[in-house]
Backbone as JSON, one array per atom type, in Angstrom:
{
  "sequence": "XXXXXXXXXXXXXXXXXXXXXXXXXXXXXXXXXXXXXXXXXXXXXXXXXXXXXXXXXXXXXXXXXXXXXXXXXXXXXXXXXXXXXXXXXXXXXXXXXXXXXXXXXXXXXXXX",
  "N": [[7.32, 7.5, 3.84], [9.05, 4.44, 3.26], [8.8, 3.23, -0.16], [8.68, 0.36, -1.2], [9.39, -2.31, 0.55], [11.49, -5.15, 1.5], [12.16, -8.36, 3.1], [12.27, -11.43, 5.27], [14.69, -12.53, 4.8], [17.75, -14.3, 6.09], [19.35, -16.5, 7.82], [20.49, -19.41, 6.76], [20.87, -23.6, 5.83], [22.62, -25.75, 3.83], [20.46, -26.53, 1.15], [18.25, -25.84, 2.39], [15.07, -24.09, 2.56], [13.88, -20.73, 2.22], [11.5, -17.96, 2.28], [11.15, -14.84, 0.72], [9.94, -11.47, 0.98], [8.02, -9.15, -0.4], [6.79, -5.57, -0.58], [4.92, -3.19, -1.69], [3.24, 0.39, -1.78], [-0.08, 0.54, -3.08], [-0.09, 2.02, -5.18], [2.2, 1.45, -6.65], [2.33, -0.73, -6.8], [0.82, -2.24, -9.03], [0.66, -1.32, -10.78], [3.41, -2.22, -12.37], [6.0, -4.45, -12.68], [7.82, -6.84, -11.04], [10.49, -7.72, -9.3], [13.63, -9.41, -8.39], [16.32, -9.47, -7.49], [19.82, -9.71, -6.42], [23.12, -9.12, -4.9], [26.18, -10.91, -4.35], [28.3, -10.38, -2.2], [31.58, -8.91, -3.59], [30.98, -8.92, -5.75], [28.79, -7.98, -8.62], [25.39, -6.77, -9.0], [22.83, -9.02, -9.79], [20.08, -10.37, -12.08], [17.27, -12.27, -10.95], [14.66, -13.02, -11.06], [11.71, -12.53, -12.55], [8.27, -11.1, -12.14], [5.84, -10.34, -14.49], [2.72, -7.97, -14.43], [0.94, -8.61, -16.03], [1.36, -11.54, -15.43], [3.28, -13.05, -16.72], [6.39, -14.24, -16.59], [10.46, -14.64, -15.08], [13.23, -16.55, -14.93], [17.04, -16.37, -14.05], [19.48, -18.02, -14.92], [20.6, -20.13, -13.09], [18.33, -20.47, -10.89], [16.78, -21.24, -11.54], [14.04, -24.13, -11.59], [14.48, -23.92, -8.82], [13.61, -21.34, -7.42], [10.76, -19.79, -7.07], [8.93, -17.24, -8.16], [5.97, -15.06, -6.9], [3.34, -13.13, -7.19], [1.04, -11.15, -5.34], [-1.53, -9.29, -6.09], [-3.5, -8.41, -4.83], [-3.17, -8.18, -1.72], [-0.81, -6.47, -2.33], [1.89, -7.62, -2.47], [4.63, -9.49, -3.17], [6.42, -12.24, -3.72], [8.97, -14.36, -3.16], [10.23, -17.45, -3.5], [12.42, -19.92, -2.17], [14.21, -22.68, -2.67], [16.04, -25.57, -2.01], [18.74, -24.57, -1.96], [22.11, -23.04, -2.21], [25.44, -22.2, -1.45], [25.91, -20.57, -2.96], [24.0, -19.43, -3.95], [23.96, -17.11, -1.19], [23.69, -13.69, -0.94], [22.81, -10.13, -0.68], [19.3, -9.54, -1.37], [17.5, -7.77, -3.41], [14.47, -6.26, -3.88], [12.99, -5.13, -6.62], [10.43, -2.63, -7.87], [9.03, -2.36, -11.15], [10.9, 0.33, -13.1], [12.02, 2.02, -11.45], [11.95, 2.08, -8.43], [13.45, 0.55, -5.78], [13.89, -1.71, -2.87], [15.69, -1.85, 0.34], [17.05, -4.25, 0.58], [17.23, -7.42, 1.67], [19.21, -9.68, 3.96], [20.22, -12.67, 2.47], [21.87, -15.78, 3.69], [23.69, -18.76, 3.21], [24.52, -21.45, 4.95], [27.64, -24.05, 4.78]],
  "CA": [[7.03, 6.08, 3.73], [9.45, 3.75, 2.12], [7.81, 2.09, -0.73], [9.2, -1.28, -1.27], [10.1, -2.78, 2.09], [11.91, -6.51, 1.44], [11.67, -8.95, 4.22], [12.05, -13.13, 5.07], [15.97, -12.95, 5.04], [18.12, -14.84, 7.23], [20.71, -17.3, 7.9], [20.04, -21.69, 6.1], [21.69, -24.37, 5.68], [22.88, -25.88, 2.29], [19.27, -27.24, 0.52], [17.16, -25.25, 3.28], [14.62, -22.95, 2.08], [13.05, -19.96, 2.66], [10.63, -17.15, 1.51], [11.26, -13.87, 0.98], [8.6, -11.09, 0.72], [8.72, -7.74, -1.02], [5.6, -5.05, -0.4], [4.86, -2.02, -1.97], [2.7, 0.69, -1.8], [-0.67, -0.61, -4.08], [-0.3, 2.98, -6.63], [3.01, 1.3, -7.63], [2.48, -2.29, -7.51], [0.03, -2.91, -9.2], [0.61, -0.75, -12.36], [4.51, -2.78, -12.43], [6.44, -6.04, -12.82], [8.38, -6.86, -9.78], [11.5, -8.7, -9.8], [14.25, -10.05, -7.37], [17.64, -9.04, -8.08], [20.93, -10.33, -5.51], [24.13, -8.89, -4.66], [27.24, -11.3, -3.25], [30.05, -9.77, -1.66], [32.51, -8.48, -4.29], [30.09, -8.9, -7.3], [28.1, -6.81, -8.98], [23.67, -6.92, -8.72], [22.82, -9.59, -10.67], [19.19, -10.7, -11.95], [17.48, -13.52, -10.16], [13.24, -13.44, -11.42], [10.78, -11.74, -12.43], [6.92, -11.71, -12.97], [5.02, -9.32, -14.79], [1.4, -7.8, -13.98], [0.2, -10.01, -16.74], [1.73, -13.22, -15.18], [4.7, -13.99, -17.49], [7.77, -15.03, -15.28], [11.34, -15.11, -16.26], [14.18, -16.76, -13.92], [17.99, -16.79, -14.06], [19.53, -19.98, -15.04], [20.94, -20.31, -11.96], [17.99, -20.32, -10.02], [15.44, -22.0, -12.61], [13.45, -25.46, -10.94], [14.83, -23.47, -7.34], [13.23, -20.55, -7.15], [9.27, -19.38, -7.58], [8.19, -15.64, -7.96], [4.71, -14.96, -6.8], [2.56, -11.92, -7.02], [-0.83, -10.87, -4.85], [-2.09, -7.94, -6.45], [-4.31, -7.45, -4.04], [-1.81, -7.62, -1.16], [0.78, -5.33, -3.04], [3.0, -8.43, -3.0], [5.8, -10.47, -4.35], [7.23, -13.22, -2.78], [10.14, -15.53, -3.36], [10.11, -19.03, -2.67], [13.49, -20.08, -2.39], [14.15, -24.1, -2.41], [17.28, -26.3, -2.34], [19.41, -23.34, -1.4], [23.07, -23.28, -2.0], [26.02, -21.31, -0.95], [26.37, -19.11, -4.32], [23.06, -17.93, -3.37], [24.24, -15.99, -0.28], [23.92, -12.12, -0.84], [21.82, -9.38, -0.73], [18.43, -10.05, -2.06], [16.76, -6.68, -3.16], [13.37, -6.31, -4.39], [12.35, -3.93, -7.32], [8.96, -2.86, -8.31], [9.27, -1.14, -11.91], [11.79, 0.74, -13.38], [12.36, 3.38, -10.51], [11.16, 1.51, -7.35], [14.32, -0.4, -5.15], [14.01, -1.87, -1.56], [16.91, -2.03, 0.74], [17.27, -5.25, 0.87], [17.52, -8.23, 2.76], [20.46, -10.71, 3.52], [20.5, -14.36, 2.57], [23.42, -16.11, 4.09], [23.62, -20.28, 2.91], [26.28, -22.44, 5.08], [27.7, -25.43, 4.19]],
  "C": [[7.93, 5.46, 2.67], [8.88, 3.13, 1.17], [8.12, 1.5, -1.51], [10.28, -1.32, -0.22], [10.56, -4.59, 1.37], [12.03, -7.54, 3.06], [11.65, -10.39, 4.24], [13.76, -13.13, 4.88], [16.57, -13.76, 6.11], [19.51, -15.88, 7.13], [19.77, -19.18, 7.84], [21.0, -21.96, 5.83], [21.56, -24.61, 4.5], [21.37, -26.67, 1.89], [18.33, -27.24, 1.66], [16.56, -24.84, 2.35], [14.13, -21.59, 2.91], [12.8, -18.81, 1.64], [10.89, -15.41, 1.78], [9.63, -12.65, 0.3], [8.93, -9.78, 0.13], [6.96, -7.14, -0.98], [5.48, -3.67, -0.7], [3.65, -1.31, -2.14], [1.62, 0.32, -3.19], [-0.28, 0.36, -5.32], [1.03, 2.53, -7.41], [3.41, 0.08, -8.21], [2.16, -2.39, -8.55], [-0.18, -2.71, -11.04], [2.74, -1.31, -12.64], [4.97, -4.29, -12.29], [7.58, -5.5, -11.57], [9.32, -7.48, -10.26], [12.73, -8.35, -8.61], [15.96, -9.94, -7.97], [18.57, -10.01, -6.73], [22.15, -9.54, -6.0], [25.7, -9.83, -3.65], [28.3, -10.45, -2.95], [31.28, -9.6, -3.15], [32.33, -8.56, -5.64], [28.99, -8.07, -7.73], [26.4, -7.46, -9.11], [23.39, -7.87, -10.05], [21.04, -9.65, -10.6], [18.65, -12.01, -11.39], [15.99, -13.89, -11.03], [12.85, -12.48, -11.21], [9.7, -11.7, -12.27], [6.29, -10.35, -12.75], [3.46, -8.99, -14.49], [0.47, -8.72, -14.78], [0.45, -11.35, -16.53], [2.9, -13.72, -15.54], [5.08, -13.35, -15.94], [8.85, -14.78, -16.29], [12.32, -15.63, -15.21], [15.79, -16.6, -14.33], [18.43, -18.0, -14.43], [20.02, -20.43, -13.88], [20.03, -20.86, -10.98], [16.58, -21.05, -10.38], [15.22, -23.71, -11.7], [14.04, -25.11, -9.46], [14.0, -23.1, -6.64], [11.69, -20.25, -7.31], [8.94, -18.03, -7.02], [6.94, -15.86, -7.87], [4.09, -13.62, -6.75], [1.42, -12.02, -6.11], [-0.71, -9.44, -4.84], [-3.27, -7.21, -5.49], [-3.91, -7.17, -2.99], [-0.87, -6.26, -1.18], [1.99, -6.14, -2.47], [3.17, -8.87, -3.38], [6.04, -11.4, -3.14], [8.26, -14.22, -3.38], [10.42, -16.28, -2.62], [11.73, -19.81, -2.97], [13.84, -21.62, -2.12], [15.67, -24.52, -2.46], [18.16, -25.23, -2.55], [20.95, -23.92, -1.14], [23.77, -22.53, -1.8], [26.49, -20.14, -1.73], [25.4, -18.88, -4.33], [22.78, -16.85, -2.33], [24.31, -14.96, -0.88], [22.75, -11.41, -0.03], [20.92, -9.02, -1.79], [17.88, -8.59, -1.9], [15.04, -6.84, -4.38], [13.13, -4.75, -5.2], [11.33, -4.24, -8.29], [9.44, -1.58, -9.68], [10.88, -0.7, -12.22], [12.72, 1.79, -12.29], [11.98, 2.93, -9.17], [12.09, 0.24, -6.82], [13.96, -0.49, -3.47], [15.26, -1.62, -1.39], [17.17, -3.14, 1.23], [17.72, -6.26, 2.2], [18.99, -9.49, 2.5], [19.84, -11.96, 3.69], [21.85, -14.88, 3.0], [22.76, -17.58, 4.1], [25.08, -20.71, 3.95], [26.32, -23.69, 5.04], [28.31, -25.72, 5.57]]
}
């Protein structure tokens, strides 16, 4: 069983949105902070948001008044709410739960 599946990728237009989802088994959610990383084409994994089991948040500046991390702990998800969507947020959006705990991500693709 993989555990952290990512999910809600796809292909938008410039200041579309959409939601991405991230789901992991509950023995590793639930005791971890989740967080939303991205990869573009010929750049290296950058951070995007986080939010910890206690609630704090932290975003990118990039992606700050954009973006919204969500947790449901009872789920065993995350979600990312992605708003006003531009074309330097195309990559690959991966989801990790914890220090040791990577999906295989999903693609965002923005066109102008």
């Amino acid at each position: 069983q993989v555990p952290v599946v990512e999910s809600g990728g796809g292909l938008v237009q410039v200041g579309g949105s959409l939601r991405l989802s991230c789901t992991a088994s509950g023995r590793i959610f639930v005791r971890n902070y989740v967080a939303w990383y991205r990869q573009a084409p010929g750049k290296e994994r950058e951070f995007v948001a986080q939010r910890n089991t206690g609630g704090a948040f932290a975003y990118a500046d990039s992606v700050k008044g954009r973006f919204i991390i969500s947790r449901d702990n009872a789920a065993n998800t995350a979600n990312l709410q992605m708003n006003n969507l531009k074309p330097e947020d195309t990559g690959v959006y991966y989801c990790r739960v914890g220090d040791s705990y990577w999906g295989q991500g999903t693609q965002v693709t923005v066109s102008s």
